[in-house]
Structures are given as structure tokens and as C-alpha cells.
C-alpha positions in Angstrom: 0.0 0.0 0.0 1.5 3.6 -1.1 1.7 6.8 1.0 -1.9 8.2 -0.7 -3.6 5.2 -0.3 -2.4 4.5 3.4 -3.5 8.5 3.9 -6.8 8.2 2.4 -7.7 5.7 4.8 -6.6 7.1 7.6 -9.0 10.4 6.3 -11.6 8.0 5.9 -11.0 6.5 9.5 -10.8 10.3 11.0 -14.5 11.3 9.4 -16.1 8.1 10.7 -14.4 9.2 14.2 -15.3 12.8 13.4 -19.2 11.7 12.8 -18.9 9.6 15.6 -18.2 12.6 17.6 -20.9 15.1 16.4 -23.4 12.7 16.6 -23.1 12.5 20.4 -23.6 16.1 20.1 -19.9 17.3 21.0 -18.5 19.9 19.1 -15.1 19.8 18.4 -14.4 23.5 19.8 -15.9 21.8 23.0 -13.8 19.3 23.3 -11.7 19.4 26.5 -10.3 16.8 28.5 -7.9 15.8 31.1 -5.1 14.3 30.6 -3.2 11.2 32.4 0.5 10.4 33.1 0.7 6.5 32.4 2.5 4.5 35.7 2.9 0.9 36.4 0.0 0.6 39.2 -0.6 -2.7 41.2 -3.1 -5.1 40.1 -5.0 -7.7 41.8 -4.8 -11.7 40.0 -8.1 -13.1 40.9 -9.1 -16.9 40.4 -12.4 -18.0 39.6 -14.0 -21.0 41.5 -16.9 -21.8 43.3 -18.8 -21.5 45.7 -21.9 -23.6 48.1 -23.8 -22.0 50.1 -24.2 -24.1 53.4 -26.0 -23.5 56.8 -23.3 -23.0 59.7 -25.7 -25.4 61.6 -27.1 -28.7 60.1 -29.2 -30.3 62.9 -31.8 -33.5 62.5 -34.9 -33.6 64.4 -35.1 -37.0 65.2 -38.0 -39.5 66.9 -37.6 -39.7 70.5 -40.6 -42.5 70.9 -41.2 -45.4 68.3 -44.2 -45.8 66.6 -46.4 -44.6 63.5 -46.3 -40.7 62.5 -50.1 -40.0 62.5 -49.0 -35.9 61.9 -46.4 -34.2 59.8 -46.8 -30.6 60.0 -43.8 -29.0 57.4 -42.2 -29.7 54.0 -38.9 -28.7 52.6 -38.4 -25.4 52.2 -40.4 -24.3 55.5 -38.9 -22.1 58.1 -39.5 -22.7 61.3 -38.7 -21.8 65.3 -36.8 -23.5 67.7 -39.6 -25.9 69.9 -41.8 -26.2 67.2 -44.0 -29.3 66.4 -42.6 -30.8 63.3 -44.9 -34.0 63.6 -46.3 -36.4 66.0 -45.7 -40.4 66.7 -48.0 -42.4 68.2 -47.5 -45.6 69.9 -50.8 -47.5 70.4 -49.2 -49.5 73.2 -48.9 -46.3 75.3 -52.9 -46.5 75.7 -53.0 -49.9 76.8 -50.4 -49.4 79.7 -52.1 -46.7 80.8 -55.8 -48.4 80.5 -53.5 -51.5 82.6 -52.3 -49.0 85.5 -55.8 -46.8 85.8 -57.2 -50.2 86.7 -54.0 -50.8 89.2 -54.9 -47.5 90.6 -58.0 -48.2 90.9 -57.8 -51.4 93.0 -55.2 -50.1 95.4 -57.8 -47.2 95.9 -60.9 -49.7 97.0 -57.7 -51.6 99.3 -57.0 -48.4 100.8 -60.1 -48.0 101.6 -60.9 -50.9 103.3 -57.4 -50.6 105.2 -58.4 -47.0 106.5 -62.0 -48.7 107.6 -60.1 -51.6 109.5 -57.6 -49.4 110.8 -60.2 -46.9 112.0 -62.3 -50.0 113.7 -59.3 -51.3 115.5 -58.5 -48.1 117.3 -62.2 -48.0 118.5 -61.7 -51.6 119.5 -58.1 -50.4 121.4 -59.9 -47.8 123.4 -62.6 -50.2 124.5 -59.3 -52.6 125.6 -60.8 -55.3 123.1 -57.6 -55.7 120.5 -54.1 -55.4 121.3 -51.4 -52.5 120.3 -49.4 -55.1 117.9 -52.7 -55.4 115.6 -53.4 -51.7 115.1 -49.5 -51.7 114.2 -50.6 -54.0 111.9 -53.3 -52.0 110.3 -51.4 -49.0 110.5 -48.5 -50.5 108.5 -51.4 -51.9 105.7 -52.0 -48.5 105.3 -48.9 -47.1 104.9 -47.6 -50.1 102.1 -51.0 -49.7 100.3 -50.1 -45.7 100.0 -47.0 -46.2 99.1 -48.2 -48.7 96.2 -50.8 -45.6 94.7 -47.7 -43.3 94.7 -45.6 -46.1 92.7 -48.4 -46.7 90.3 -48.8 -42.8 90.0 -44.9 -42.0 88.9 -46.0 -45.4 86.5 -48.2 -43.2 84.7 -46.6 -40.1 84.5 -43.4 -41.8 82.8 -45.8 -43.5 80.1 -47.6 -40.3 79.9 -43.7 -38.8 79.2 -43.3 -41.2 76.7 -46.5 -40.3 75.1 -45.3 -36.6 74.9 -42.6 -37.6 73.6 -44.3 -38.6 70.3 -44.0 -34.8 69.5 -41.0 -34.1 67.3 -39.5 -30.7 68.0 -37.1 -28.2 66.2 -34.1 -28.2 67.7 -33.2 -24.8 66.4 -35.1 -21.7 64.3 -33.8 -22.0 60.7 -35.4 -24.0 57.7 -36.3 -27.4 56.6 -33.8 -29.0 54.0 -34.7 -32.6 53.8 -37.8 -34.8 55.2 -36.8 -37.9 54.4 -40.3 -39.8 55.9 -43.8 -39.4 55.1 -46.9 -39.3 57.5 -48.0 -42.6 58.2 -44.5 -44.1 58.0 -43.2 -46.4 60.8 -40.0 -44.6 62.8 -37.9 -45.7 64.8 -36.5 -43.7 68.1 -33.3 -41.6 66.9 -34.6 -42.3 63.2 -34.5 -38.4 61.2 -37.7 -36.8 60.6 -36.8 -33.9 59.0 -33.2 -31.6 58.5 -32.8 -28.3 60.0 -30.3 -25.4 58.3 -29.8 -22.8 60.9 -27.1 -20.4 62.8 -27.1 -18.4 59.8 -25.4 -18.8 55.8 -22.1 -18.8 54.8 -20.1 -19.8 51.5 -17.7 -22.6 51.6 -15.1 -23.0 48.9 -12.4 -25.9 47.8 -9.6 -24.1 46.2 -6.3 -25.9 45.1 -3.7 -26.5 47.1 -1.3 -24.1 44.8 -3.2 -21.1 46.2 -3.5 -22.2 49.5 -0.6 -19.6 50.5 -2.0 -16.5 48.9 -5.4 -16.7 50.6 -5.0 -14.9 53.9 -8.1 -14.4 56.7 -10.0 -11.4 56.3 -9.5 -11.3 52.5 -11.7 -9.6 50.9 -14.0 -11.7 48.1 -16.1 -11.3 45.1 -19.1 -13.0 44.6 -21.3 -13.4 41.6 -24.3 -14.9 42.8 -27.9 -14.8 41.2 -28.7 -11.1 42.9 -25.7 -9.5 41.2 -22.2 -9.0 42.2 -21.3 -9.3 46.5 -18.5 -9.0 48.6 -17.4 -11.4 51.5 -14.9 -11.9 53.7 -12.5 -14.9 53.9 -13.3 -16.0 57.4 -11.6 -19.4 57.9 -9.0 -21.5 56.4 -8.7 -25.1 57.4 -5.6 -26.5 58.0 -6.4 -29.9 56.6 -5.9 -30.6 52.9 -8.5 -32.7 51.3 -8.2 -34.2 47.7 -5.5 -31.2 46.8 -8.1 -28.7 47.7 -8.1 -26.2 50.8 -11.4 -25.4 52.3 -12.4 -22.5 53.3 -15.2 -20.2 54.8 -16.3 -16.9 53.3 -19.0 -14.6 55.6 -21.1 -12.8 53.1 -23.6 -10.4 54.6 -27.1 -10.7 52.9 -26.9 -14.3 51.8 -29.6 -15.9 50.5 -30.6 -19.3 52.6 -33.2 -20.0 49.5 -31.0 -22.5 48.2 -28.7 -24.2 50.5 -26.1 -25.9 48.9 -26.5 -24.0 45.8 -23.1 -23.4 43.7 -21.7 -19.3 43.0 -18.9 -18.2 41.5 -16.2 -16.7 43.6 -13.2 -14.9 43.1 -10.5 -14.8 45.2 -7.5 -12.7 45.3 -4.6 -14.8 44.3 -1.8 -12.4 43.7 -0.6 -8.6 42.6 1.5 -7.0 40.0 2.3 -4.2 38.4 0.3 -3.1 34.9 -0.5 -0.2 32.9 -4.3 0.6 33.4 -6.1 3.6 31.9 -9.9 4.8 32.4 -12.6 2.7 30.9 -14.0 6.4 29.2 -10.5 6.7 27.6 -11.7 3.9 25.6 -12.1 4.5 21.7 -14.0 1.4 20.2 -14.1 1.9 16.4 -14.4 -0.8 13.5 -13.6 -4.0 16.2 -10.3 -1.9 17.4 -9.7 -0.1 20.2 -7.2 3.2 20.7 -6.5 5.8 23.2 -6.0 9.1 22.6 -2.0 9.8 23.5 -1.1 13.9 23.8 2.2 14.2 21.6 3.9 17.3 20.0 1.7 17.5 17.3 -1.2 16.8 19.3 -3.8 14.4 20.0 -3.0 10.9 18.2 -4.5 7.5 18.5 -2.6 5.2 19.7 -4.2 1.3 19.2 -4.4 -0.6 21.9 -4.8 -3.9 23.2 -7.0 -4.1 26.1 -7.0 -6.9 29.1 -9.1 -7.1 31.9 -11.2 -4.7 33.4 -10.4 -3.7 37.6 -12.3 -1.7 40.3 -9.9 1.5 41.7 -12.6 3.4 44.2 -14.6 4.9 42.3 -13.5 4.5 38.7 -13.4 1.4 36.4 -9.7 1.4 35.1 -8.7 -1.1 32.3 -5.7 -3.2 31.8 -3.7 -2.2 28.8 -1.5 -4.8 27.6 0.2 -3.2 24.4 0.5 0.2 22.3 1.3 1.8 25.7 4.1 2.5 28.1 5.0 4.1 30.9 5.1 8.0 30.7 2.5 8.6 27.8 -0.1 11.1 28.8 -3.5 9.7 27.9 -6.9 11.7 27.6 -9.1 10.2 30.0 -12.2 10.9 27.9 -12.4 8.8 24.9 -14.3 11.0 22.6 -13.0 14.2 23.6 -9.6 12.7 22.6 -11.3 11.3 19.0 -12.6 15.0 18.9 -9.0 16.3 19.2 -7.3 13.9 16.8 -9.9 14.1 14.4 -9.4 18.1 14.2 -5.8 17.6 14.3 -6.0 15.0 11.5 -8.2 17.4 9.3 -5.8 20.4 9.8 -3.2 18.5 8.9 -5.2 17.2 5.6 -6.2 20.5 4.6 -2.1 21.6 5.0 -0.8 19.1 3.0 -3.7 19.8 0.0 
């Protein structure tokens, strides 16, 4: 390609840039812009992985009395509070122990009775000098042992009554229902799971390879992309023990959703720094699939293109990584199309010199 034709293009290029321009309504008389010294800043290296979200607390409510469950009162997904009834066991042998010792009662009562009447008819007897002293002991002590068998029977019933009470299945802790694994009219077992608690809160555990176990340090700071947009967490434990070449780890993220538990996010995590060239994301100049940056020179404003890398948070601004057609010391214009306004007026001066 010869000097006019390489020219001609670059004309061509500088109207489109130029049209570009006025069409967002920026004159090029307006065009003013600040300008940037380029030097090596540190950047943060951040590894993708992810993410499950997990309940700091996984408790089972399990059956303290065996028996059918007649009642089951939540399904997954349910939240509940600590002491709650999740569901009810009956044991229909309970009924008949109790019919058995109501009718144990019930004779001791009429003995009792009959012991108080004899007792009562022997002291009579004693005043009148009729019976002796050694057979109101007697009656006395009948008394006493028949007494003392109503209180036994009594704590009888109150322990099956216990286990009756027992049939009630309680939360041990305020969170929500993962897993039921039984159905109402199933057949438990005592210590058999009704249902799976999640509670104490939510947190993030990750499994990151061993390679970058030494970078992650407590209290790093971590970026979440989960399904409510972008969060930030912080790296809260590290466990010492190594499993399958992968460290685990536990990240505190406020606001985490406990919809899904055990749900996969991505996470990235810091995994080291170095230095790179980064400019403002509005010094960006996107035109035909390329991308420049407007460089202040001698003769001006020219366009410099770039390759571009990755794009990095600094306070306030969104800076991008520049990976070539920069270098330390250029003075960029930090707004894109006030720089194309610049260069494009440069670029027609200089056309309208040469002609």
C-alpha cells in the first residue's frame, strides 16, 4: 500500500471518528479533556472458583418414641422456630399401659379404703381394751404399704404419659427445613430423622487448590457473583487440613440468601498482585472492532491502538488493563471521545495543510 492510499484511509477513519463525535452532540471546539501520566499501578490476580452455600448449623430432628407418625406438619423449604412441632408419633401400646395401670390404681384405691375402715375399727376396738397395740400396728402399717403402692403406680403413669409426649417431634433450632426424608403414616424408629434443620445463619464454603493455598490470607476480601448480582465477602476461615489437593475454606457474606442451600456461585478470590499499565474505561475509543487511546504528543492528540485486558475496580473508577501500544510516561486523555474529537481536528488540519 502507497503513502496516498495509506492517507486516504486514515482520512476515511478520522471522518467516521469525526461523525462519531458530532453525533453525540460534542463539538469539536468543546472538546476538552484531562489528561493522564501513564504508571505501572498494582493489580489484583483473581481466580475463579466456586462456591456452596451451606448453613453453619445442620441439625436433625429425630424420633424420641417409636411408633407410626399419624402428623407431619412441614415440607422442605419451610422455616421454622426452635420448639416447634414438626410431627407427631403415636405408639398405640402407650394407651393400653395406661388403661393396665388406671385399673391398678384403681384397686389399690378400694384396698385403701378398706385398710383405713379396719384401721379406723381397731382403734375404736383399742380404746374399748378389746384388740391389742401389735394389731393396730398391723393396720397402720397396711395402710402405709398400700399408699406407698398408689404413689408407685402414680410416677408409673406419669413416665408413660412422658413417653407419650414424647411422640412430639421438635425443632431443635429456628432455621429452615432442607430434607424430610419420611412421610406421614411411615413407621419410625426412636433416633430415626424426621426432618433436616439449616440454621445459625449462611455462609459460602469454597475448595480451592492447594497451589493457592498460600496466597489466601483471613479477612481477604471476596467477590461473589451470585444470582442477585455481584457481593463482597470476607474470607473467614482456612482449614488447616488438605483434602483431595483442595483447601477449604469459609467466606462470611452479609445478605446471603438461605433459599437454596447448597447451591453453587462463582467466587473470586485474590490470588496475587503486580504491576500493569491501566487507563480509564472512558478513555476507551471502540471503532471498527479496534480499540485506541487518545495519547497527547507534539503535534497533538494521536490515536494510539491498543490492546486491552481485563477490566479492575480502583474506588470509584473502572480502570482497564492495557497490555500493548502503551508504556509508561504517555499522557492519555481520560475521555475517549473528547480525545477522537481532538485527533480528528488535528488530523483534518493537517489534511487541509498538505492539499
Amino acid at each position: 500500500m502507497d503513502g496516498t492510499a495509506r492517507d486516504g484511509m486514515e482520512t476515511r477513519m478520522m471522518r467516521a471518528i469525526v461523525i462519531s463525535v458530532l453525533a453525540l452532540g460534542l463539538t469539536l471546539s468543546q472538546a476538552v479533556a484531562e489528561t493522564l501520566v501513564l504508571a505501572p499501578v498494582s493489580v489484583t490476580d483473581w481466580k475463579a472458583v466456586f462456591g456452596r452455600i451451606e448453613a453453619r448449623d445442620r441439625l436433625p430432628a429425630r424420633a424420641r418414641l417409636g411408633g407410626t407418625l399419624v402428623e407431619l406438619a412441614v415440607k422442605e423449604g419451610d422455616l421454622v422456630k426452635a420448639g416447634d412441632m414438626l410431627g407427631r408419633i403415636v405408639d398405640e401400646k402407650l394407651n393400653f399401659q395406661l388403661s393396665a395401670i388406671d385399673a391398678q390404681k384403681a384397686s389399690l384405691d378400694a384396698q385403701l379404703s378398706n385398710a383405713e375402715s379396719e384401721l379406723k375399727r381397731g382403734e375404736d376396738l383399742l380404746s374399748r381394751g378389746v384388740t391389742t397395740v401389735q394389731r393396730l400396728d398391723a393396720l397402720r402399717t397396711q395402710v402405709d404399704v398400700l399408699k406407698g403402692q398408689i404413689e408407685a403406680v402414680l410416677a408409673q403413669r406419669a413416665v408413660v404419659e412422658q413417653q407419650a409426649a414424647e411422640g412430639a417431634v421438635l425443632a431443635p433450632t429456628a432455621g429452615r427445613v432442607l430434607d424430610v426424608p419420611v412421610a406421614k403414616g411411615a413407621v419410625v424408629m426412636p433416633g430415626e430423622v424426621v426432618a433436616t434443620l439449616g440454621g445459625g445463619g449462611i455462609f459460602l464454603r469454597l475448595a480451592v487448590p492447594e497451589r493457592h493455598a498460600m496466597a489466601l490470607q483471613t479477612g481477604d476480601t471476596i467477590v461473589i457473583d451470585g444470582p442477585e448480582g455481584q457481593q463482597e465477602g470476607t474470607l473467614e476461615r482456612i482449614y488447616p487440613l488438605i483434602e483431595n489437593g483442595r483447601v477449604v475454606a469459609d467466606v462470611s457474606v452479609e445478605g446471603l440468601s438461605d433459599k437454596f442451600v447448597d447451591a453453587r456461585v462463582l467466587v473470586r478470590l485474590p490470588v496475587d498482585e503486580r504491576p500493569a499499565l491501566v487507563v480509564p474505561e472512558t478513555a476507551l475509543i471502540t471503532h471498527a472492532g479496534l480499540d485506541f487511546v487518545g495519547v497527547a504528543s507534539g503535534d497533538g492528540i494521536v490515536l494510539r491502538a491498543v490492546v486491552i485486558g481485563e477490566h479492575h475496580q480502583m474506588g470509584d473508577a473502572t480502570m482497564v488493563e492495557v497490555l500493548t501500544g502503551l508504556q509508561a510516561g504517555d499522557r492519555v486523555e481520560t475521555d475517549g471521545v473528547v480525545a477522537a474529537a481532538q485527533a480528528a481536528e488535528a488530523h483534518v488540519e493537517k489534511a487541509a495543510a498538505h492539499e
